[in-house]
C-alpha positions as CSV (number, residue, x, y, z in Angstrom):
1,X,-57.7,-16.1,8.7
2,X,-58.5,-13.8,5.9
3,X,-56.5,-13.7,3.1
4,X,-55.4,-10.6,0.8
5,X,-56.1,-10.4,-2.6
6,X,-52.9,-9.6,-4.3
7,X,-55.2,-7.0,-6.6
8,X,-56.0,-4.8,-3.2
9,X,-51.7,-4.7,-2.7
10,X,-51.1,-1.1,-3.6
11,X,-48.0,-1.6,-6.5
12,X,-46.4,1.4,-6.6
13,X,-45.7,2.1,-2.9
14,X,-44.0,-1.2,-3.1
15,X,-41.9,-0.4,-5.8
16,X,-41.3,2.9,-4.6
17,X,-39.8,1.0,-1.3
18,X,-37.5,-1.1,-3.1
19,X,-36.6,1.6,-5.5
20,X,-35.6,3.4,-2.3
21,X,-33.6,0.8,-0.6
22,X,-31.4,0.5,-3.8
23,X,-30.5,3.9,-4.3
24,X,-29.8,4.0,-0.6
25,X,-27.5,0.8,-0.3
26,X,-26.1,2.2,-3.7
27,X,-25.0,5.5,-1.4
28,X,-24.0,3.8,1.6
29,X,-21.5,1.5,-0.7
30,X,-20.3,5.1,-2.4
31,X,-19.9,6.9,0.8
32,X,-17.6,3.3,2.1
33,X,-15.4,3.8,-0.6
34,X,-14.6,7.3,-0.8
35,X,-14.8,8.4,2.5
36,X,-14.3,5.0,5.4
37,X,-11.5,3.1,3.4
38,X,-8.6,5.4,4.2
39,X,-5.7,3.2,3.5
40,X,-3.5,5.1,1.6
41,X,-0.2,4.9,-0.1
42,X,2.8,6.2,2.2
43,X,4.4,7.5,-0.7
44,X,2.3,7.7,-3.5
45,X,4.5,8.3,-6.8
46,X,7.7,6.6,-8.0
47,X,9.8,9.9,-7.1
48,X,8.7,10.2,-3.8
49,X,9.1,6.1,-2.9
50,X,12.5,6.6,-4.9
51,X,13.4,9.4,-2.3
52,X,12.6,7.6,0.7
53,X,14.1,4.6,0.1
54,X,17.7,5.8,1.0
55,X,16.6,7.6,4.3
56,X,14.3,4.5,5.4
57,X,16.4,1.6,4.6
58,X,19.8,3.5,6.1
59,X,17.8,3.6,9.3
60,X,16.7,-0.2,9.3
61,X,20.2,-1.2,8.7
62,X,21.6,0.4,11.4
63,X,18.5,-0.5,13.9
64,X,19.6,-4.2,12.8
65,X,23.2,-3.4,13.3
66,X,24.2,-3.1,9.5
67,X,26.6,-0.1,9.1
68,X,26.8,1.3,5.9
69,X,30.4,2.6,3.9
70,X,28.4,4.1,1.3
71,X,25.5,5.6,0.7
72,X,22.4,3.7,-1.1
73,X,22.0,4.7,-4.8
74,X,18.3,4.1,-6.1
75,X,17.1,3.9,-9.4
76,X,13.3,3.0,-11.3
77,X,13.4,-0.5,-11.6
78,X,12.5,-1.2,-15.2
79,X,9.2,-1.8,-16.2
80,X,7.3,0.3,-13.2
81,X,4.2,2.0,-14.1
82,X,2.0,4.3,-11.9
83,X,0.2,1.1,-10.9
84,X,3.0,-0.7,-9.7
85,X,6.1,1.3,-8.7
86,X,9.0,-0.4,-8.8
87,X,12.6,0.8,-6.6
88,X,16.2,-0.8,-6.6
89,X,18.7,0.7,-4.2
90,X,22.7,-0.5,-4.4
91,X,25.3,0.3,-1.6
92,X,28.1,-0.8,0.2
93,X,28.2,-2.2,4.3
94,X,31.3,-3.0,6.1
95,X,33.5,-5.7,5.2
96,X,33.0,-4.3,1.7
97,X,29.6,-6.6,1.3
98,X,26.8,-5.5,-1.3
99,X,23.6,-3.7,0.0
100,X,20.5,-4.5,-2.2
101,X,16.9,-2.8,-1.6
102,X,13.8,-3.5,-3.4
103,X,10.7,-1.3,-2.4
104,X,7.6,-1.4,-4.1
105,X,4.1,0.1,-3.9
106,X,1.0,-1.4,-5.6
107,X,-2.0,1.3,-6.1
108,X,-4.8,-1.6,-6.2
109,X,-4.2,-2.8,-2.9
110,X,-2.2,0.4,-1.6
111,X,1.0,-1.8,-0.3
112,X,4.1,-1.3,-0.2
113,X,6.8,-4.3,0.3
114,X,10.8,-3.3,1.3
115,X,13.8,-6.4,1.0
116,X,16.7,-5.7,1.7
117,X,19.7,-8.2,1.2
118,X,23.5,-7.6,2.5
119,X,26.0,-9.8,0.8
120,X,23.0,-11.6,-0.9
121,X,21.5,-12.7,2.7
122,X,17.9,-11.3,3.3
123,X,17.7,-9.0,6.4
124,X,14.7,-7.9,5.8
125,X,11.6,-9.7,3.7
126,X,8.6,-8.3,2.3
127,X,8.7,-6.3,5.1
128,X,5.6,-3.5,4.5
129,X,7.4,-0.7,6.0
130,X,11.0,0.7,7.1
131,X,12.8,2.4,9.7
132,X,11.2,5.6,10.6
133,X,8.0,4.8,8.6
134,X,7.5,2.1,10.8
135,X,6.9,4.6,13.4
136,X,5.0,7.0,11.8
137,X,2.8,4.3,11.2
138,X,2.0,3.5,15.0
């Protein structure tokens, strides 16, 4: 068998190639980003995860059994950021025992995380959605 001299290899084809399948990989990656990886915040700014909170965590009590005397108050947890929102909601249940709820939303990995604790017992951990947003979900 006959070899090829590496001189008769035409160069800039070659490169021309490789050049290509860069730029194309580079577009494909791009396109992936923007456009396939839809995963999305549910709610997207502090005021609207601090709005939902009361609506979403009322509905999850009650679907557990958990009546509520009082409605939930929320506030901005200290320290939250755009990046890393950051909910605490307060309220009262039957038997006069204390609601907690803690939401949160992350923008790098677009989570968000809900606990809820009555009379300092966890009834629901970590859990990454609430009541009626679980169904929108589905």
């Amino acid at each position: 068998m006959k070899s090829i001299p590496l001189k008769s290899v035409p160069r800039k084809p070659v490169l021309f190639g490789l050049l290509a399948l860069a730029v194309v990989g580079v577009g494909a990656a791009v396109v992936y980003v923007t456009l396939i990886d839809v995963k999305e915040l549910r709610h997207p700014t502090q005021a609207k995860l601090r709005g939902a909170v009361p609506h979403a965590a009322t509905a999850e009590l009650q679907a557990r059994g958990v009546a509520l005397n009082t409605g939930l108050t929320c506030q901005d947890m200290p320290g939250w950021t755009k990046e890393k929102m950051r909910v605490a909601c307060t309220g009262k249940a039957a038997g006069n025992k204390r609601v907690q709820v803690i939401a949160t939303g992350e923008e790098a990995t677009r989570d968000h995380y809900y606990t809820i604790l009555v009379d300092g017992r966890p009834v629901v951990e970590n859990a990454s959605c609430l009541g009626p947003d679980c169904k929108a979900k589905e």
